[in-house]
N, CA, C and O atoms as a GROMACS GRO file, in nm:
protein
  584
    1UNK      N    1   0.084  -0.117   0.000
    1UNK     CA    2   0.000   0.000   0.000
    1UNK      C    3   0.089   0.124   0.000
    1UNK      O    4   0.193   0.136   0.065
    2UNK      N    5   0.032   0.218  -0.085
    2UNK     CA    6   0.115   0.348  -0.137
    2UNK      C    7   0.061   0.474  -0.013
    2UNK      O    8  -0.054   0.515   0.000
    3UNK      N    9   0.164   0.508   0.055
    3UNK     CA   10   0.102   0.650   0.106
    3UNK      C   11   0.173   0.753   0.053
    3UNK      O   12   0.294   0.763   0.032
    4UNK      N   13   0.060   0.846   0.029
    4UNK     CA   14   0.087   1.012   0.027
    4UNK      C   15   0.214   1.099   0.066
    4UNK      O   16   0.206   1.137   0.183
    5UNK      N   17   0.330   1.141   0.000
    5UNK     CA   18   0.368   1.192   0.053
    5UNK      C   19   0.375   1.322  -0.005
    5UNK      O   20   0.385   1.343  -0.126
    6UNK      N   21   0.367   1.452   0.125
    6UNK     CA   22   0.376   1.588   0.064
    6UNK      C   23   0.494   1.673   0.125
    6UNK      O   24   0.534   1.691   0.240
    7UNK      N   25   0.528   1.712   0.016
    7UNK     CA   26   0.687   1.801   0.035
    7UNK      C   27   0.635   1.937   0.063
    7UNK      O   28   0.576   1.998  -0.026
    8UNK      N   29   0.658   1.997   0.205
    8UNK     CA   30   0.641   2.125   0.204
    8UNK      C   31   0.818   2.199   0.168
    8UNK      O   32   0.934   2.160   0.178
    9UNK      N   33   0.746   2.320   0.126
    9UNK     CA   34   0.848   2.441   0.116
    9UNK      C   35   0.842   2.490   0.314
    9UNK      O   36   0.755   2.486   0.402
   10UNK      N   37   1.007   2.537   0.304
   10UNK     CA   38   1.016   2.536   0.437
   10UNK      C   39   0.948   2.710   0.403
   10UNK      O   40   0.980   2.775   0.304
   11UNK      N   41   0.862   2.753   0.500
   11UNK     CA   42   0.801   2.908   0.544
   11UNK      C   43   0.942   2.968   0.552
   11UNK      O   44   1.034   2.925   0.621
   12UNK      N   45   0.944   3.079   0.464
   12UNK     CA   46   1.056   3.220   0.542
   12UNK      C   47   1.000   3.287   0.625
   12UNK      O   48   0.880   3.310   0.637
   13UNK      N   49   1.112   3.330   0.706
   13UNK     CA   50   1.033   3.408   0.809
   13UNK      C   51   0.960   3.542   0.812
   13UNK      O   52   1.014   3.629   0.744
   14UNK      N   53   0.893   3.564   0.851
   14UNK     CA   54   0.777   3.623   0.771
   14UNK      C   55   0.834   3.785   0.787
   14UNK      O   56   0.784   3.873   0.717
   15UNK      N   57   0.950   3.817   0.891
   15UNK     CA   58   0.967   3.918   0.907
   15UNK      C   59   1.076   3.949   0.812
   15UNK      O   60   1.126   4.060   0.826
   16UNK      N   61   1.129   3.862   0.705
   16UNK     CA   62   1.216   3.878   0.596
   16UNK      C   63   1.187   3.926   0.487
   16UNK      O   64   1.101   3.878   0.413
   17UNK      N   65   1.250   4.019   0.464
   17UNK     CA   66   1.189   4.149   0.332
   17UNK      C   67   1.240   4.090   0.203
   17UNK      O   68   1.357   4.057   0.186
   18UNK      N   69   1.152   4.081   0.120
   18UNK     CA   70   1.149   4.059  -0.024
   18UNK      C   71   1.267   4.137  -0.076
   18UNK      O   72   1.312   4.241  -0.027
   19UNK      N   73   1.323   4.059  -0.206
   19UNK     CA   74   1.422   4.162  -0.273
   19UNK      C   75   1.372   4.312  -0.284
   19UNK      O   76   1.427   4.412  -0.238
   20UNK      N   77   1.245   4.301  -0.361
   20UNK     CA   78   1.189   4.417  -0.401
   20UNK      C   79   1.224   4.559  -0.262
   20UNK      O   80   1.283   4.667  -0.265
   21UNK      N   81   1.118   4.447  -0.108
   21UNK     CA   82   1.120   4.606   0.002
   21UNK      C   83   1.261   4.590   0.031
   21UNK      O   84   1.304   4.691   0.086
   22UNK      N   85   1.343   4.504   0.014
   22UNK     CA   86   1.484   4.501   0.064
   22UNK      C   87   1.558   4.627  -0.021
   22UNK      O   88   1.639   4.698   0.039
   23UNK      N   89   1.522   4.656  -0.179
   23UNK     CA   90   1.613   4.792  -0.229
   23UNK      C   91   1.512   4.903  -0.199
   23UNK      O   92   1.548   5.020  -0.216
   24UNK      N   93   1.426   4.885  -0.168
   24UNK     CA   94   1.312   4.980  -0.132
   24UNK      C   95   1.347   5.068   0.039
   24UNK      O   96   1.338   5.185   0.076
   25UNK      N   97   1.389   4.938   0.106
   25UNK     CA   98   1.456   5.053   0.195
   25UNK      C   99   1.607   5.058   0.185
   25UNK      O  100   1.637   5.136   0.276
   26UNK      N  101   1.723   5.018   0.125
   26UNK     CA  102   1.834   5.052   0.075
   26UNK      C  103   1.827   5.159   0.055
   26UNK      O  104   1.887   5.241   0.124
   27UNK      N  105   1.747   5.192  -0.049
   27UNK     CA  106   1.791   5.323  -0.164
   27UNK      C  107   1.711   5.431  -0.053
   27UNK      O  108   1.757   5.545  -0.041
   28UNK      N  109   1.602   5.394   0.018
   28UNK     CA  110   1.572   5.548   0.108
   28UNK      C  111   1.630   5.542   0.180
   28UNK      O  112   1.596   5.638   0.248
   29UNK      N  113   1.764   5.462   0.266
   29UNK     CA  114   1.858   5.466   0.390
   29UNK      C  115   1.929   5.494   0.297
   29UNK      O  116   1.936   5.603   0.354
   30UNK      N  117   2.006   5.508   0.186
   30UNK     CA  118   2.106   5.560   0.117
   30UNK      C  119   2.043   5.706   0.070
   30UNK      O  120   2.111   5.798   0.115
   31UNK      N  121   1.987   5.729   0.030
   31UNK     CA  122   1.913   5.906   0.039
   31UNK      C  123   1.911   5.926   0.098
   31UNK      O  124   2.008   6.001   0.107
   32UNK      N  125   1.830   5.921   0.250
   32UNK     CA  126   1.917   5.976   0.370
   32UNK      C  127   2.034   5.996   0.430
   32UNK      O  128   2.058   6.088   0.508
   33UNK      N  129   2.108   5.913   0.395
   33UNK     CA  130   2.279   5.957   0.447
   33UNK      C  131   2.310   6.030   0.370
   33UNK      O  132   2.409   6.093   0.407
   34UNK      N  133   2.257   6.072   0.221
   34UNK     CA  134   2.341   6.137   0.096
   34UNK      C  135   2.328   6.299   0.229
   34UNK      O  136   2.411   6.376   0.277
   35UNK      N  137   2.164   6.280   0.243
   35UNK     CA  138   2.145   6.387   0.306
   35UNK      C  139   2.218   6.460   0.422
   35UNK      O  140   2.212   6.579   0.453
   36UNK      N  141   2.282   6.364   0.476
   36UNK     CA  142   2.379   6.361   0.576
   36UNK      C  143   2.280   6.371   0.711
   36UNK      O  144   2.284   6.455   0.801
   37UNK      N  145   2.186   6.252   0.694
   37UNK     CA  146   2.102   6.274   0.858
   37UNK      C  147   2.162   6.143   0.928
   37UNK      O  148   2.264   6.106   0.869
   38UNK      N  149   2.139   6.088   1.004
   38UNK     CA  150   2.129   6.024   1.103
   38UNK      C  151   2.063   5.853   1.088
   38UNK      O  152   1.944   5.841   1.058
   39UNK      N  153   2.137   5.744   1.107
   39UNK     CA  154   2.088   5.633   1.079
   39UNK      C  155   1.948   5.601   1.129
   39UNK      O  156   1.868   5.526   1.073
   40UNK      N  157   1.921   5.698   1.296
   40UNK     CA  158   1.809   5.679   1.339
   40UNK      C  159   1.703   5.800   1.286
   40UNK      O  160   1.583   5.779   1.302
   41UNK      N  161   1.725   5.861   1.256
   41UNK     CA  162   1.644   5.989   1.164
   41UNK      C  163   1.612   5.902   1.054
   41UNK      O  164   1.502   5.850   1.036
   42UNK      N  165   1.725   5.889   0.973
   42UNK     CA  166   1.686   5.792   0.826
   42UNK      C  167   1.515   5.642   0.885
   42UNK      O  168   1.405   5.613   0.838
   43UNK      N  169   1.579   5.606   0.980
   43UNK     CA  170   1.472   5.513   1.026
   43UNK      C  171   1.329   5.583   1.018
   43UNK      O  172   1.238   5.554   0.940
   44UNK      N  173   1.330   5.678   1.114
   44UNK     CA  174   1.194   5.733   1.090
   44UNK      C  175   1.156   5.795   0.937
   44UNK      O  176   1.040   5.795   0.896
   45UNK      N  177   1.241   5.835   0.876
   45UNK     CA  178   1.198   5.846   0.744
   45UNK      C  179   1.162   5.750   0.661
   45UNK      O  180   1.090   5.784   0.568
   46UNK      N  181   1.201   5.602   0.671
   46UNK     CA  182   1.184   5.453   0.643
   46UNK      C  183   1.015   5.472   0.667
   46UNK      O  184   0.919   5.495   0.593
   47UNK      N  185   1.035   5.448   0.817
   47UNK     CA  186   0.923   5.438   0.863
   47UNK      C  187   0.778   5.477   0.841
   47UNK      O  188   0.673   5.414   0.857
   48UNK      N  189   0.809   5.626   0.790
   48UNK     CA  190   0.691   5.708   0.732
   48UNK      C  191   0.670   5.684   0.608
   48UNK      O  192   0.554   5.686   0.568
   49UNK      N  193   0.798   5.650   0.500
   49UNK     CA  194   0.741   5.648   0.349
   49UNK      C  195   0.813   5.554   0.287
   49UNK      O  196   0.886   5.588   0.194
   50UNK      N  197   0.805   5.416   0.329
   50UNK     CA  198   0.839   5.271   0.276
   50UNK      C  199   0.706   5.245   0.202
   50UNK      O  200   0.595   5.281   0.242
   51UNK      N  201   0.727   5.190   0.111
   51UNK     CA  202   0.626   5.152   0.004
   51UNK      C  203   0.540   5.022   0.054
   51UNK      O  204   0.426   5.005   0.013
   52UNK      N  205   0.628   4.899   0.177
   52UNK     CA  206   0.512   4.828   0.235
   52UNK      C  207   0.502   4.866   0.353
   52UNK      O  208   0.567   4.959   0.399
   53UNK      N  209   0.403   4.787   0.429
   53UNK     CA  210   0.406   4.746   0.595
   53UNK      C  211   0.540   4.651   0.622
   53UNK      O  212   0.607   4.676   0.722
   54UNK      N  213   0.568   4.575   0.562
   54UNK     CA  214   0.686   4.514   0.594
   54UNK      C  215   0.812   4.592   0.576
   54UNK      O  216   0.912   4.539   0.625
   55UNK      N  217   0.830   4.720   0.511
   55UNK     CA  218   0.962   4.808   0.499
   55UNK      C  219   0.920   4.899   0.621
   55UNK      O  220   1.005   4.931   0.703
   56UNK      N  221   0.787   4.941   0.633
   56UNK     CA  222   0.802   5.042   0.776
   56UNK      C  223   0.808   4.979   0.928
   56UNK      O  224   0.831   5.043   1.030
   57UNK      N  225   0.781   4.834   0.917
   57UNK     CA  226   0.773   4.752   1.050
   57UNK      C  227   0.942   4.753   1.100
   57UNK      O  228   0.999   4.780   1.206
   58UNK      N  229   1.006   4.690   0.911
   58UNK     CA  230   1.113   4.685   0.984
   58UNK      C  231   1.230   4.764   1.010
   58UNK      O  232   1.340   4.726   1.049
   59UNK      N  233   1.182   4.896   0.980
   59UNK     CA  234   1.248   5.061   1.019
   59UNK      C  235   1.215   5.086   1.129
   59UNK      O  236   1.300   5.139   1.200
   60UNK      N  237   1.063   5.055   1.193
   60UNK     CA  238   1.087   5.128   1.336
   60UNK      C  239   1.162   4.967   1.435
   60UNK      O  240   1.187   4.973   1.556
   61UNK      N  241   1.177   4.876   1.373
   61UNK     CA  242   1.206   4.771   1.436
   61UNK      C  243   1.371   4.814   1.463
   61UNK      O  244   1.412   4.806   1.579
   62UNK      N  245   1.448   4.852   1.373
   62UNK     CA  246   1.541   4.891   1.394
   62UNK      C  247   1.604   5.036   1.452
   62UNK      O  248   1.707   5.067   1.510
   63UNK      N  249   1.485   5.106   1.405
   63UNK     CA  250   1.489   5.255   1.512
   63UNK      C  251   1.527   5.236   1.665
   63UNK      O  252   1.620   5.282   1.732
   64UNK      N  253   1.423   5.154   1.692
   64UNK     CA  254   1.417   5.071   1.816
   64UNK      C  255   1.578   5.049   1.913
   64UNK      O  256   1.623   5.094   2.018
   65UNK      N  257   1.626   4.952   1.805
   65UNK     CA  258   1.744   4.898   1.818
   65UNK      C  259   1.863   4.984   1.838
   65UNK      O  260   1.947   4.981   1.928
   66UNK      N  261   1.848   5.085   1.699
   66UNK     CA  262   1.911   5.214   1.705
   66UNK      C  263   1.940   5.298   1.835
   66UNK      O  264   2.046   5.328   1.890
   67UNK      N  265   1.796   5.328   1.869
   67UNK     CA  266   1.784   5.386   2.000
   67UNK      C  267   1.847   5.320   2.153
   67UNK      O  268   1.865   5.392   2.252
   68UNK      N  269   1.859   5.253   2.153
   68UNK     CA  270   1.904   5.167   2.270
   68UNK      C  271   2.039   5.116   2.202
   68UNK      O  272   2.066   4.997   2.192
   69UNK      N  273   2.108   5.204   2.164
   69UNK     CA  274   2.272   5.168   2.148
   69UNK      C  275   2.333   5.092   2.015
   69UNK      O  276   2.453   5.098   1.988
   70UNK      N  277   2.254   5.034   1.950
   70UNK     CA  278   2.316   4.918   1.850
   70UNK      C  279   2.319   5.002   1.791
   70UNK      O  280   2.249   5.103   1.799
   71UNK      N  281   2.462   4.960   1.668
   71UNK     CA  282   2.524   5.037   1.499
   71UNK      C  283   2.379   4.955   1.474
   71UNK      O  284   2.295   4.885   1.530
   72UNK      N  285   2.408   5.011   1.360
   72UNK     CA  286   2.325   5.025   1.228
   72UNK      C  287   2.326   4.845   1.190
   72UNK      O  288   2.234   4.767   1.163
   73UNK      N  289   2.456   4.829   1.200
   73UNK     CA  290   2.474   4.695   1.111
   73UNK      C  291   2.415   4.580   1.220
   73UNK      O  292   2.347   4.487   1.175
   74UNK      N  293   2.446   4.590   1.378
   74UNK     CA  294   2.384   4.504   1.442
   74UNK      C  295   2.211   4.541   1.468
   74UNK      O  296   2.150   4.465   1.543
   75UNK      N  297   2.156   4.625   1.422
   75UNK     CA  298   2.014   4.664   1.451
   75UNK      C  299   1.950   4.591   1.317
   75UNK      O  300   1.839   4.540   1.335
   76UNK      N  301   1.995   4.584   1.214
   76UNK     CA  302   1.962   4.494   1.076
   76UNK      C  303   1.990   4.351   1.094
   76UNK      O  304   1.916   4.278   1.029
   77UNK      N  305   2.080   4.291   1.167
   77UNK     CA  306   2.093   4.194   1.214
   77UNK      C  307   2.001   4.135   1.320
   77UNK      O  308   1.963   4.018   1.318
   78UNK      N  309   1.968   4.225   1.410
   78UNK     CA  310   1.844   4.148   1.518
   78UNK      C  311   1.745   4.157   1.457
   78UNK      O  312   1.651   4.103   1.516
   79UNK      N  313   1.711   4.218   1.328
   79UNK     CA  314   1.562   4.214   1.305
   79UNK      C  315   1.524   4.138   1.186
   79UNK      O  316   1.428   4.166   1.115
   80UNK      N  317   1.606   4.038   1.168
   80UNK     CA  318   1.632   3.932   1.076
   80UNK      C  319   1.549   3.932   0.937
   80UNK      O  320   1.501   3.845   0.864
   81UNK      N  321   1.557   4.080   0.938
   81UNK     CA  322   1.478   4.103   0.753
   81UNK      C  323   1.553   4.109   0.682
   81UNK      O  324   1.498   4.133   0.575
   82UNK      N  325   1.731   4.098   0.659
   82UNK     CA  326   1.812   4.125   0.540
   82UNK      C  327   1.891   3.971   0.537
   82UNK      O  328   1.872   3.886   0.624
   83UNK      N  329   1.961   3.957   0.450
   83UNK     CA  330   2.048   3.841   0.415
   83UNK      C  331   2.148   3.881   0.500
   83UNK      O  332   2.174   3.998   0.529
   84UNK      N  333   2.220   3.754   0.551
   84UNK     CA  334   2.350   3.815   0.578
   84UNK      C  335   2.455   3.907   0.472
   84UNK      O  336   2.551   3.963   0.524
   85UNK      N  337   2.438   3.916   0.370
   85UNK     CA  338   2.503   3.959   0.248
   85UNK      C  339   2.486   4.107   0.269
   85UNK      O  340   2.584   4.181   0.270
   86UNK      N  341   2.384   4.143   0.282
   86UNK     CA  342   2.352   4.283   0.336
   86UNK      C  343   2.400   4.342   0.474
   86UNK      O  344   2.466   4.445   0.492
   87UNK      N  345   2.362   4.273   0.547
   87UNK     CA  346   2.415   4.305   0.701
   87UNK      C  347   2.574   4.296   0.709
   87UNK      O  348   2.632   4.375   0.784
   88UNK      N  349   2.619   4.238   0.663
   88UNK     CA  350   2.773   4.220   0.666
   88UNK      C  351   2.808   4.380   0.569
   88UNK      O  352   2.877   4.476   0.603
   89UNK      N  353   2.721   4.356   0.430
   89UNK     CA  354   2.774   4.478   0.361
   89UNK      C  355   2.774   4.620   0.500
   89UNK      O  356   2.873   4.678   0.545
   90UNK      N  357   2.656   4.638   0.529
   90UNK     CA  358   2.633   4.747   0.606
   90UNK      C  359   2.732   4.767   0.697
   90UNK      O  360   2.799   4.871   0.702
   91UNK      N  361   2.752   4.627   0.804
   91UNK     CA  362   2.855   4.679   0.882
   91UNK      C  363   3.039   4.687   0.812
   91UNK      O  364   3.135   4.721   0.882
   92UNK      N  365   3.048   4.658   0.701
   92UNK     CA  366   3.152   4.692   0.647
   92UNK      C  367   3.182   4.818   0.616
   92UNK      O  368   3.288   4.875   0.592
   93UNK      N  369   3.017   4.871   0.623
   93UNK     CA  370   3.046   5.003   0.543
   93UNK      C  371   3.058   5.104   0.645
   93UNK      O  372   3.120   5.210   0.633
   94UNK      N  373   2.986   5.058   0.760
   94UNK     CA  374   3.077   5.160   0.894
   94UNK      C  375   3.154   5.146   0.957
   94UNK      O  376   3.188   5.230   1.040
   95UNK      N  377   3.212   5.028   0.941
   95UNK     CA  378   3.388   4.992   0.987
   95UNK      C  379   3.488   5.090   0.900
   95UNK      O  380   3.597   5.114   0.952
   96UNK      N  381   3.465   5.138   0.794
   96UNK     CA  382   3.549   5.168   0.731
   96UNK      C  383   3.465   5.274   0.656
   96UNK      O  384   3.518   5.304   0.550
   97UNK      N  385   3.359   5.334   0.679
   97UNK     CA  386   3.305   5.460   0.681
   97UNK      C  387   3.276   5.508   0.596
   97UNK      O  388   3.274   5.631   0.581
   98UNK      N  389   3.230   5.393   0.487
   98UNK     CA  390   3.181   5.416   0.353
   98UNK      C  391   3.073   5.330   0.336
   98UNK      O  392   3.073   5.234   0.259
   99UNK      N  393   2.970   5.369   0.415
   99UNK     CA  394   2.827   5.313   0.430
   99UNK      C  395   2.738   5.374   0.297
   99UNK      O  396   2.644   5.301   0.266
  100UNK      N  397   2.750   5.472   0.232
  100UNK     CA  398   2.710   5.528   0.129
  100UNK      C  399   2.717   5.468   0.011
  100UNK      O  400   2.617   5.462  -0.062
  101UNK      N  401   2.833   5.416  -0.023
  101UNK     CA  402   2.875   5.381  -0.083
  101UNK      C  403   2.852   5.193  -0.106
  101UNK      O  404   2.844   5.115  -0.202
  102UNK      N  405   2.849   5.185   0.057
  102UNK     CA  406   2.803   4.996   0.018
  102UNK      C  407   2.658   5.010  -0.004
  102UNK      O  408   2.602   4.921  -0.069
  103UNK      N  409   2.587   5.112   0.043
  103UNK     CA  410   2.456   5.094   0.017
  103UNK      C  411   2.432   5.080  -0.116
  103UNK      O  412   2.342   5.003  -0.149
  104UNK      N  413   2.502   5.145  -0.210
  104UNK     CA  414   2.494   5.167  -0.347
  104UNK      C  415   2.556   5.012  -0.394
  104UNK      O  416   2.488   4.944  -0.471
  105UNK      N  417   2.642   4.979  -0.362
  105UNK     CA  418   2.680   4.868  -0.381
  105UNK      C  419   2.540   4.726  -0.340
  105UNK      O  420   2.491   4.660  -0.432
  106UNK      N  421   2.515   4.713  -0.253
  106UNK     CA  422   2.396   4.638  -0.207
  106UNK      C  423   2.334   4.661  -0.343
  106UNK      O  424   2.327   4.573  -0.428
  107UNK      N  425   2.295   4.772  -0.357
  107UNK     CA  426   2.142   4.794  -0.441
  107UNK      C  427   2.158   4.717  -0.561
  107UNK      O  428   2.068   4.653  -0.613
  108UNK      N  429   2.297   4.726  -0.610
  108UNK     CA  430   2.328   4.716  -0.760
  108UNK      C  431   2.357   4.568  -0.722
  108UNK      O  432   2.304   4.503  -0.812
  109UNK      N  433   2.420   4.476  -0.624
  109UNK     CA  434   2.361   4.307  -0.601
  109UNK      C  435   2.215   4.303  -0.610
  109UNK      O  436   2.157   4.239  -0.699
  110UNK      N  437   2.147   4.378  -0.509
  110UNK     CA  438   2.014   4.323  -0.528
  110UNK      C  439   1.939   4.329  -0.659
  110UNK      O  440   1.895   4.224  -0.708
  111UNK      N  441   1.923   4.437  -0.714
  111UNK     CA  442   1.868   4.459  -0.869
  111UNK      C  443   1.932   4.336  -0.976
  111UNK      O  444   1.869   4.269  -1.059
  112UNK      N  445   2.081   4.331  -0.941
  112UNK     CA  446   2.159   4.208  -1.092
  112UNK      C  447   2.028   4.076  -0.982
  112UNK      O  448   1.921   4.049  -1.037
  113UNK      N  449   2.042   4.044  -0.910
  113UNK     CA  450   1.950   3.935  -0.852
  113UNK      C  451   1.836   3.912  -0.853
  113UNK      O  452   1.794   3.800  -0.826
  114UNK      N  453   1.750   4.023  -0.886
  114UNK     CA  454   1.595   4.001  -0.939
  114UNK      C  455   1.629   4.001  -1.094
  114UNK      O  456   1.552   3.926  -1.154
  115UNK      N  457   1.696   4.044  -1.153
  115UNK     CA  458   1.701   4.066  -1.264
  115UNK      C  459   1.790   3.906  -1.327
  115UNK      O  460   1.772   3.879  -1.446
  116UNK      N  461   1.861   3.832  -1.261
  116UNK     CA  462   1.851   3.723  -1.252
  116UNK      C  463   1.716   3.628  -1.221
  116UNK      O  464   1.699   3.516  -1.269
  117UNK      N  465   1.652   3.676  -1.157
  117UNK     CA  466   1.540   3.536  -1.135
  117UNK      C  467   1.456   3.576  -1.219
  117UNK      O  468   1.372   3.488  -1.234
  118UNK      N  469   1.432   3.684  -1.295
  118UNK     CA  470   1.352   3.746  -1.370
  118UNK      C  471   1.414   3.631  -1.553
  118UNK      O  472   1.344   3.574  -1.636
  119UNK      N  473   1.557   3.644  -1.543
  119UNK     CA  474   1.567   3.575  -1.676
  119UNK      C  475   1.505   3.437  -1.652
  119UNK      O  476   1.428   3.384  -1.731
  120UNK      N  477   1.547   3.381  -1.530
  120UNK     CA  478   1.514   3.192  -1.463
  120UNK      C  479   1.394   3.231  -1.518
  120UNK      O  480   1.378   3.215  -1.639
  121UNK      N  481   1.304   3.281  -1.449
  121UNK     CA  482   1.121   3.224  -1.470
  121UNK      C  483   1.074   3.284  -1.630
  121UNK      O  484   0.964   3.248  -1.672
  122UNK      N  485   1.149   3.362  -1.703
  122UNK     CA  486   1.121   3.374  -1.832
  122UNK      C  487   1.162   3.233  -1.942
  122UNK      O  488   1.098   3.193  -2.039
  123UNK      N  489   1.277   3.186  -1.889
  123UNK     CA  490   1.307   3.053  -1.916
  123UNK      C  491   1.232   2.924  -1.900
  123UNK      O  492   1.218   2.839  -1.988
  124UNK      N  493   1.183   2.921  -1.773
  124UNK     CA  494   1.126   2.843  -1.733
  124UNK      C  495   0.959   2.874  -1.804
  124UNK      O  496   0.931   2.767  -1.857
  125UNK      N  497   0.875   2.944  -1.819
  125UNK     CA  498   0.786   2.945  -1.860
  125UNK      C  499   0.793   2.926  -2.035
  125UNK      O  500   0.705   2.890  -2.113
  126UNK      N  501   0.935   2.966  -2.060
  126UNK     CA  502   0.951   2.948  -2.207
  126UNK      C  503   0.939   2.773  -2.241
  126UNK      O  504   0.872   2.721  -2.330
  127UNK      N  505   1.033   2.700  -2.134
  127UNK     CA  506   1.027   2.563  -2.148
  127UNK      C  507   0.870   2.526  -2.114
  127UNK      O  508   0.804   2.472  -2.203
  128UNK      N  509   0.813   2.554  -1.994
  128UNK     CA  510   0.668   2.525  -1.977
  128UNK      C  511   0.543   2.546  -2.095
  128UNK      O  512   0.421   2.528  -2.094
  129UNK      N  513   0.620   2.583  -2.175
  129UNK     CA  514   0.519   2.664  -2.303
  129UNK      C  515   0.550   2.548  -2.463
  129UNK      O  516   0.468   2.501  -2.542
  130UNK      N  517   0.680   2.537  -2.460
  130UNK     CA  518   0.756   2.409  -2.536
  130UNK      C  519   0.710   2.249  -2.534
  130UNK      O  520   0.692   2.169  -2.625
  131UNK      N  521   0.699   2.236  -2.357
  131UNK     CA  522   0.628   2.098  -2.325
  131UNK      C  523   0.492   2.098  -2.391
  131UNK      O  524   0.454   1.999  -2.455
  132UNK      N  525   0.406   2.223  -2.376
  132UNK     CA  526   0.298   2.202  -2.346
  132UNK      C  527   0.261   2.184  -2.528
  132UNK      O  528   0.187   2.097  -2.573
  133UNK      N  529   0.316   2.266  -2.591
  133UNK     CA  530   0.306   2.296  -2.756
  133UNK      C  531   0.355   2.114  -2.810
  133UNK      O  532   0.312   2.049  -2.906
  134UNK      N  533   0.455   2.077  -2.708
  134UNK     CA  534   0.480   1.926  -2.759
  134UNK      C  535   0.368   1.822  -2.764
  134UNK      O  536   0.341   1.743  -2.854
  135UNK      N  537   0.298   1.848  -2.618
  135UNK     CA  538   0.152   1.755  -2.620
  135UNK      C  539   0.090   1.772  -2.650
  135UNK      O  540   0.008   1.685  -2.678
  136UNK      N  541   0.068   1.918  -2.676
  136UNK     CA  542  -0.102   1.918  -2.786
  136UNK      C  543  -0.061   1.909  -2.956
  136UNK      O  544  -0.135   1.914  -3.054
  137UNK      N  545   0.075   1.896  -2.947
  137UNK     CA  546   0.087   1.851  -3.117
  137UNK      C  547   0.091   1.678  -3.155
  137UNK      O  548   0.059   1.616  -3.256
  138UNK      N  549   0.151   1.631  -3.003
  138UNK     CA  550   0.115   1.493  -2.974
  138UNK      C  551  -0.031   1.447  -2.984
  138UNK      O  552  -0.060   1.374  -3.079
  139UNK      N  553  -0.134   1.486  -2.890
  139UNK     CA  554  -0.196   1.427  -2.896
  139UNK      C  555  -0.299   1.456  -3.034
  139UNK      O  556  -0.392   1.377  -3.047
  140UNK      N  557  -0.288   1.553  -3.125
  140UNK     CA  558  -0.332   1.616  -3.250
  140UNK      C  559  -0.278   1.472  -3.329
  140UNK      O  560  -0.355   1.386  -3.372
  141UNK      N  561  -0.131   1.466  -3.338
  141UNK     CA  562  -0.096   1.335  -3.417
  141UNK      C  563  -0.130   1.255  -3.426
  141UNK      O  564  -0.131   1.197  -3.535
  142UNK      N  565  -0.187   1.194  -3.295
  142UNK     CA  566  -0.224   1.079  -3.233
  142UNK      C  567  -0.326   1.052  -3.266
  142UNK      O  568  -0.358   0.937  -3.295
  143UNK      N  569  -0.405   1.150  -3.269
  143UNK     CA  570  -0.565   1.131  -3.347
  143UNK      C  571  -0.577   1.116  -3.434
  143UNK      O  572  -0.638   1.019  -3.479
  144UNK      N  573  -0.512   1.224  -3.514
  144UNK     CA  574  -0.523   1.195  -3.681
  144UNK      C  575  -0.462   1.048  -3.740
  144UNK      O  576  -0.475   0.994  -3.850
  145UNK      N  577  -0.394   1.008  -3.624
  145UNK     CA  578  -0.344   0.887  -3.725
  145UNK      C  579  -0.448   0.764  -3.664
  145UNK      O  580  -0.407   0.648  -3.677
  146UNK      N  581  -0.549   0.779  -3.612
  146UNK     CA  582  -0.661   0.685  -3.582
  146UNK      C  583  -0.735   0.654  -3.669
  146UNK      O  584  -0.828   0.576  -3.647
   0.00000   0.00000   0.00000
């Protein structure tokens, strides 16, 4: 006797920001420093005009953090919405005081990386479109030769 088996996808954690709000608040924490304000100023500016609920949750989440002593790079780190790839960028970039500059750097990984999965699923629907043109010319054959 055959049982069922179902493969789940493991859940991300829900407080983990999409590529998309991930350059969404990059590029407004990098406009704010251009501005020359304040990592915790920049937060509240996050906060007020992030394009989701998940980019302003996790600005005052880190305001938070901000406020009670943590850099920048460990306040992105406790609030487990960026890759390590990011968080490491960030605190590289205030070890050595060119946070401006990795931000810009981040952005331009994250964008080549949607813009990567963007070619994958154009591919992939191209092949999904190939199979499918194969079986309905199959089963067309198949008939006619009845």
């Amino acid at each position: 006797m055959f049982t069922k088996c179902v493969f789940r996808r493991q859940p991300t954690p829900t407080n983990h920001l999409s590529n998309k709000d991930a350059q969404d608040f990059l590029q407004k924490l990098s406009m704010a420093l251009l501005a020359d304000t304040t990592p915790q100023h920049a937060m509240e500016v996050i906060a007020e005009s992030g394009k989701t609920p998940a980019v302003r949750n996790c600005a005052r989440a880190v305001y938070a953090d901000l406020h009670s002593g943590k850099t920048l790079g460990e306040a992105l780190e406790t609030s487990k919405s960026f890759d390590a790839f990011i968080v490491r960028g960030v605190q590289f970039g205030e070890t050595t005081g060119r946070l401006i500059e990795m931000t810009h750097i981040l952005l331009k990984a994250l964008k080549a990386d949607a813009a990567a999965a963007e070619e994958k699923a154009k591919e992939t629907r191209s092949l999904g479109l190939a199979v499918l043109v194969g079986l309905v010319v199959g089963i067309v054959i198949g008939r006619a030769t009845k």
